[in-house]
N, C-alpha and C positions, 0 to 999 in steps of 0.2 A: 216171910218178909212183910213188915210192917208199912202203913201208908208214908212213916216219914224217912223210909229207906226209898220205897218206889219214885218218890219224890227226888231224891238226890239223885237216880238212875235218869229219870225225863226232866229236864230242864222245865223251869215254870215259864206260862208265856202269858203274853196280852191278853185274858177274855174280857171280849165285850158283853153284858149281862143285857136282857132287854124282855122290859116286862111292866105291864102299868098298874100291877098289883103293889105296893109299897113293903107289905112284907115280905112276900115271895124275895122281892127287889133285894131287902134287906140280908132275907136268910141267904141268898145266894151268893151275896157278895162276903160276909162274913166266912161261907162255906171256902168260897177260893182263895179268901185272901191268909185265913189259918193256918195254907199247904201251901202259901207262898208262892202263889199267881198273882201276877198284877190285874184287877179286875174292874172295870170299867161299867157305872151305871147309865144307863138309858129308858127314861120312862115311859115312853111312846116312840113311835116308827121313826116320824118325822126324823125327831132326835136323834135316832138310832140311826139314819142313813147319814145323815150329818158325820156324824161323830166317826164312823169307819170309812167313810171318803175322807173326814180329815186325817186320820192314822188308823191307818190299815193294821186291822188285829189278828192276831194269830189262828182266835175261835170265837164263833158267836154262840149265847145261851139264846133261844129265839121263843118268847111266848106265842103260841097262835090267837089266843082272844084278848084282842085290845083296840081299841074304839075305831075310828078313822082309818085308820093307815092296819091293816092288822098284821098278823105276821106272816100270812102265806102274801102279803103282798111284798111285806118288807124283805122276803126272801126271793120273791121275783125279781125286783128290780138288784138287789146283792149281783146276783148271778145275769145281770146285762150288764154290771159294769163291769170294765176291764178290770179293772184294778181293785176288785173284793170279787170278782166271780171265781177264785181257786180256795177262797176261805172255807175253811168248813163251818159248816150249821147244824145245831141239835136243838131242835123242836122241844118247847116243853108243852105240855099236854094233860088232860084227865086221862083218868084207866080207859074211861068208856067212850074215846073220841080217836075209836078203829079209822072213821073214813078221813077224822082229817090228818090223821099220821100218813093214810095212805097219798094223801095230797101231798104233803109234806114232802115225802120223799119223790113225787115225781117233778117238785119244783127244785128239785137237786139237795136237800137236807141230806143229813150222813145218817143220823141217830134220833133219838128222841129220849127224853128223861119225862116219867111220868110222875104226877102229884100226888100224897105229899109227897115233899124232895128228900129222897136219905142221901147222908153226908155220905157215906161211902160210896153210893153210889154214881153221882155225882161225879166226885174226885175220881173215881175208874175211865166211867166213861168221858171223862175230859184231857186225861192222860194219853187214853187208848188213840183219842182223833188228833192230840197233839203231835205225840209219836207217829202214828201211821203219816199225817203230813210232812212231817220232817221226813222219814222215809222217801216218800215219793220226790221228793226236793232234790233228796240226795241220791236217789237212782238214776232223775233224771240230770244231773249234774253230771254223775258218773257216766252216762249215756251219751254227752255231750262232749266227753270228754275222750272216749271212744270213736265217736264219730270225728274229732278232730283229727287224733293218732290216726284213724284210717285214710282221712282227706291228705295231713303229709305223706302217711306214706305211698299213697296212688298219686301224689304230685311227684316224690322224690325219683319213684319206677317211671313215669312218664318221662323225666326229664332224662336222666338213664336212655329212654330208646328215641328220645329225639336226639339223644349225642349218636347215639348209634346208626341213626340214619343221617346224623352231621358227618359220623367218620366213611362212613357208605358211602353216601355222593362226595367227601372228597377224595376216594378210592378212583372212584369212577370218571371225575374231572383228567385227574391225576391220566388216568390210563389214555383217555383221550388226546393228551397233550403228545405223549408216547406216540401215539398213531401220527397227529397230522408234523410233528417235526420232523425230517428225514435222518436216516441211519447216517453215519459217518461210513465211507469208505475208504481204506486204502487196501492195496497190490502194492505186491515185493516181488520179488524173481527171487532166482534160486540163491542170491547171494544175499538175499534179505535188505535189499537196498530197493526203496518206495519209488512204484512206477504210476503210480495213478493214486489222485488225494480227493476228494470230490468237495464239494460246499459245504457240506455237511460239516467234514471231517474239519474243515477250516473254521467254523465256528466255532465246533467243540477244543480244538486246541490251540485256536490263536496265532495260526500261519498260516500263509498263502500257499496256495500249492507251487506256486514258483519257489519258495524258500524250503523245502519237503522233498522235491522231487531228484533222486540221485543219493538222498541222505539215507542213509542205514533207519530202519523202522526203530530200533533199542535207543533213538533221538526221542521218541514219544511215551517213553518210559523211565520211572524212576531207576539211580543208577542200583538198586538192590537187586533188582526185577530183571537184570538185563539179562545176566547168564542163565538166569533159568529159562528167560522164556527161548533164546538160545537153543535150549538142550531139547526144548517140548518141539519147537518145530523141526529142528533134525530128527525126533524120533516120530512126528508125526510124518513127516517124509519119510521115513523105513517105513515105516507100518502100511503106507498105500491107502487111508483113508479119505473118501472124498470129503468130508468137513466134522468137525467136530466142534466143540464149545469149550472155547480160552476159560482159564480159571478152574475147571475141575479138581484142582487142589487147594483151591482157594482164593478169595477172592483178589482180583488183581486192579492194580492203579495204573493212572495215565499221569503225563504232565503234560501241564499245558506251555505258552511260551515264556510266560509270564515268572516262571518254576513252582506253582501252585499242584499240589497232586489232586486226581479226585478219582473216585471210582469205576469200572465201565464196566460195562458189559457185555459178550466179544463171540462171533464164532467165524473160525479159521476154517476155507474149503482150500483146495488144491485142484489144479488141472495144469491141463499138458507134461510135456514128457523133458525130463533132463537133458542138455543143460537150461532147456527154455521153460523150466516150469514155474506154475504164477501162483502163488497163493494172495489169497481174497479175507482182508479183515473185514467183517461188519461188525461195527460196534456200537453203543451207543452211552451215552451219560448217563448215570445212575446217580448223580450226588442228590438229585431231587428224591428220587423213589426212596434212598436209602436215609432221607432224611424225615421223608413220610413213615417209614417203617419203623423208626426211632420213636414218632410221633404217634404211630400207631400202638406200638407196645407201651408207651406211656400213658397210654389213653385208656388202654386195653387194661390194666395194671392199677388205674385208677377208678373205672370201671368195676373191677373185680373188689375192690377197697373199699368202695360202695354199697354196692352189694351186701359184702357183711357187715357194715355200719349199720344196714337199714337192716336186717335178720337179728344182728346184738341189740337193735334198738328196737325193734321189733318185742323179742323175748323178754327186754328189760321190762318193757311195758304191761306185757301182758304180766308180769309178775306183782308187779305194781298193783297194777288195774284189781289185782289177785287178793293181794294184800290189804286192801281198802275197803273190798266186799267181803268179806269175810271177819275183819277186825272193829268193821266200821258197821254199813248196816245188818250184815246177820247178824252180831251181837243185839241192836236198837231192837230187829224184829225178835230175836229170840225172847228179848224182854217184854217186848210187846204181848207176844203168846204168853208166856208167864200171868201179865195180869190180868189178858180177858179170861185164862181161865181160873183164875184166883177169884172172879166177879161172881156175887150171886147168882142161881140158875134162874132164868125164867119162869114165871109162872105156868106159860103151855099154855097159856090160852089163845097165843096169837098164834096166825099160821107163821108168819113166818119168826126167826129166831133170832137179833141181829147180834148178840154173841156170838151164836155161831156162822153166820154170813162175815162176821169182823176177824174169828178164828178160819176161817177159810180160805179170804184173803192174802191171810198172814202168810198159811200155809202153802199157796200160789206162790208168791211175792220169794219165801225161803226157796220153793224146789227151783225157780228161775235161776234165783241166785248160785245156787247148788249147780245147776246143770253147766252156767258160766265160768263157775270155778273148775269143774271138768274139762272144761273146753280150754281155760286161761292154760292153768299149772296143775292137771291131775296129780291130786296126792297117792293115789296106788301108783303112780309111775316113779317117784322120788321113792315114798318106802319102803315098794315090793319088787319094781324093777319093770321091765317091758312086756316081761311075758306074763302079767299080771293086768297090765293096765291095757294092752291091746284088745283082747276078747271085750272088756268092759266098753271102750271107745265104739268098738263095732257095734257092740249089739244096738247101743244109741242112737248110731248113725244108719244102722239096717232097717232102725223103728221108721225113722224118718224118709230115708228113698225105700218103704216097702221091699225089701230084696233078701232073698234067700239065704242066709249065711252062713259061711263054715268058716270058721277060724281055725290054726294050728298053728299054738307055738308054744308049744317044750319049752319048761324051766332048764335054762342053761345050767351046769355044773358049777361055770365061774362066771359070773355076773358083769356085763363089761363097761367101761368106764362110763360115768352118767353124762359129759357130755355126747356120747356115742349114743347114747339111748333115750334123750333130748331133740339129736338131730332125728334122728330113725324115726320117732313121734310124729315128729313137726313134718316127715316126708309121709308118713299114713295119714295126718289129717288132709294135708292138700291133696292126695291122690283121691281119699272120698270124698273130697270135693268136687274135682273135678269129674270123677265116674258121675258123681249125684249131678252136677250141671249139664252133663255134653253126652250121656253114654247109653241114658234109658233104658238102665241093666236091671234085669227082676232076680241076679246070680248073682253073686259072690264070694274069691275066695280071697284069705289074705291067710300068707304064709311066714312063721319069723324062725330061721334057720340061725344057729350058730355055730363055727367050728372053732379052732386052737385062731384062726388069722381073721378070719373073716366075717361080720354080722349080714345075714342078707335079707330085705326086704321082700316079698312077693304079692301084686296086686292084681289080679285077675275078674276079669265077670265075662256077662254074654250078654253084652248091651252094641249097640250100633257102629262103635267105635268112634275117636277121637276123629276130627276134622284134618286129611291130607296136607292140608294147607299150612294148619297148625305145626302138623310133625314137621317140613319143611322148613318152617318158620324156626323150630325149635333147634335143628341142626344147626342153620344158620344163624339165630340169632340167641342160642342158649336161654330159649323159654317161648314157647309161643302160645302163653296164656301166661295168667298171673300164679295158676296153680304149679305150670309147669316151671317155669321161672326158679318158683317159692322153692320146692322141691330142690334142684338144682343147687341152688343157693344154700339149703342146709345140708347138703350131702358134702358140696364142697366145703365147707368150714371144717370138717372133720376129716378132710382127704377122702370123703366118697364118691360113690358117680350114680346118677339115676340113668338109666335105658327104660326109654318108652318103645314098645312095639304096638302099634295100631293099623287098624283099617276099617274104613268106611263101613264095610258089609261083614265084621268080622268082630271079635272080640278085643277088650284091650288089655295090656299086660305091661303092671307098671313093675321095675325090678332094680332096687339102691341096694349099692352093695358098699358096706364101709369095713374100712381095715382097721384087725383090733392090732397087728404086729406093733412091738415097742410099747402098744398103751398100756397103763395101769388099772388092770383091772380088779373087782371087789368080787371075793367069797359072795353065792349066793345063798 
């Protein structure tokens, strides 16, 4: 690849050239502007601070011997301003002026170009700190952008269990109201005509016990409801039991005076002896609860809707985020490596090498990237399947919590459908996450089982175990962490289920089992 291809690869940018030698001045600016940099003279310091507080340039060329102002100053004061201290700077210099390169870089310079100036080289190294800025620009953009995605989605989970503890205390109000209102009463005798009405009962149905008392009870009941309930109490008088609970076949209605039906709730005892025997309604109003209940499951339902909005937006994202690093800046950096090592080799006379310190970088900057693309959307788990990409994910993750590892998971015969093997992923990383935050395990086993129905997950170690509190939490509130949550949340998208078993003083054992019946599965 030639310099005027490398060119159309990095975008040409702003340099500010700065130097009070006139030809230096000259050849420099000629040198940039051939390969189609915009390139910016400055004869002295003064000038030169001027000139990049007034438009902020993308690179400065920086001579160090220049009268007054020189250039280890004019690089000091760069890097106190806000607003040029992220510019990069490349010292220019003689061969034999070791100590003041070495200054150079401690007053933050990138590079250094030594005299005379070769054209090629030059244009390398002004490419190389163009690119690598743009680089960092754009990681940290993408970083930011990350860190947003992560703040929604810990606001959207928060908001989630503050509805959860909205639906809790109004569970709990609810039940209270239950306690302090009294039960309605009424007594029938043996011919089912109402001997006793109480306050209660006159609220909940809108008659006086004077207008009630002598009338047949099937007056308090819709006219559907009469013969049956008829039939229940004669046979609950054969039968000899002291009480039982109205509605056992289902739910039953009251009417009020008004003819409005509503719900109740009911249980029938019996005493004394024919023909004086009494039966004893306690009932009460359920239109509230069963309205709460309606509200709960709407909630519940909405809840759960959520849930996988924020798991599908979740995954969108990371794909995304996937697609960007890898299309976006690993291509920049891969190019980047291409021309420092297309760049002359060093002489070897200096200890140190900054080709290779600027190829080193690179080579950091890629494996990050690399490691985040693993983490995003592993490509061994799209191309080869689960039992491919799981050993991989561990061993990574074994490097980092120090822990012993045994993996086991057998290439399946038939491969099962990639959202199954998606979720089953996304339920291994959060379990190593959480064992690596809460469990202090130096063991680990993870097991991936399949048969004709079923995919099963296995996470095991010998660490301290999960927090009592948490598993509690977990029953109750279908996550009692965010990992445990996370998990939850992609098991169900796919009709799976996670079981955690923990103890404090014991090991933990995480275990999702997902059903392959009905899916479409793929030849391994």
């Amino acid at each position: 690849m030639n310099a005027t291809n490398r060119a159309e690869v990095i975008p040409a940018g702003d340099v500010l050239v700065i130097d009070d030698t006139l030809d230096n001045l000259r050849l420099l600016m000629n040198i940039l502007t051939a390969a189609g940099f915009h390139a910016r003279p400055a004869g002295n310091g003064e000038l030169a601070l001027r000139s990049a507080r007034a438009k902020r340039p993308a690179l400065i060329l920086l001579d160090i011997k220049m009268p007054e102002v020189d250039g280890f100053e004019v690089c000091r004061r760069l890097k106190a301003d806000e607003s040029t201290r992220d510019v990069p700077v490349i010292f220019l210099s003689g061969l034999a002026d070791t100590a003041d390169k070495s200054k150079g870089f401690s007053l933050g310079a990138v590079d250094y170009i030594t005299k005379p100036f070769q054209a090629e080289e030059v244009l390398a190294r002004v490419r190389a700190h163009l690119a690598l800025a743009a680089a960092r620009e754009q990681l940290a953009t993408r970083n930011l952008q990350l860190q947003s995605a992560n703040e929604q989605l810990s606001s959207e989970i928060a908001e989630r269990m503050r509805a959860e503890v909205a639906l809790r205390d109004s569970k709990e109000r609810l039940e209270k109201i239950y306690r302090s209102v009294g039960e309605g009463i009424v007594s029938i005798d043996g011919e089912q005509r109402i001997v006793l009405f109480n306050a209660a009962a006159e609220t909940i149905f809108g008659y006086s016990a004077a207008e009630m008392l002598g009338r047949p009870i099937t007056a308090l009941l819709p006219e559907r409801f009469r013969a049956q309930h008829d039939s229940h109490i004669r046979r609950f008088d054969a039968e000899g039991q002291s009480n039982r609970a109205m509605g056992a076949y289902g739910l039953i209605y009251g009417l009020r005076a008004n003819g409005e039906e509503f719900p109740i709730e009911a249980t029938v005892s019996q005493s004394g002896v024919s023909p004086n025997k009494l039966f004893t309604v306690i009932l009460r109003d359920i239109t509230e609860r069963r309205q709460a209940e309606r509200m709960r499951e709407q909630l519940t339902r909405q809840l759960e809707l959520l849930s996988e909005r924020l798991a599908s937006a979740q995954e969108q994202e990371r794909r995304k985020i996937a697609y960007d690093l890898q299309e976006d800046v690993g291509q920049q950096l891969m190019a980047l490596r291409f021309y420092l090592q297309m760049m002359e080799p060093d002489s070897g006379k200096e200890t140190k090498n900054p080709k290779n310190e600027a190829l080193a970088v690179v080579f950091q900057a890629m494996q990050r990237i690399r490691d985040l693309l693993l983490d995003l959307t592993p490509p061994e788990l799209e191309d080869f399947g689960l039992h491919s990409a799981v050993p991989t994910y561990c061993e990574r993750q074994a490097g980092a919590g120090g822990w012993n590892l045994h993996v086991d998971a057998p290439k399946p015969e038939v491969r099962p459908p990639r959202s199954v093997e998606r979720a089953c992923f996304r339920v291994l990383q959060d379990g190593l996450a959480s064992v690596l935050h809460h469990t202090k395990a130096t063991e680990l086993w993870v097991q991936v089982r399949q048969d004709a129905d079923h995919l099963e997950l296995v996470i095991r170690d010998n660490g301290v175990g999960l927090d009592r509190n948490a598993a509690r939490d977990d029953s109750r509130r279908e996550g009692g962490s965010l990992e445990l949550f996370g998990m939850q949340v992609r098991a169900r998208q796919v009709g799976g289920s996670v079981e955690i078993k923990s103890a404090l003083d014991g090991c933990t054992e995480i275990r999702a089992l997902f059903p392959l019946g009905g899916a479409a599965a793929v030849s391994a």
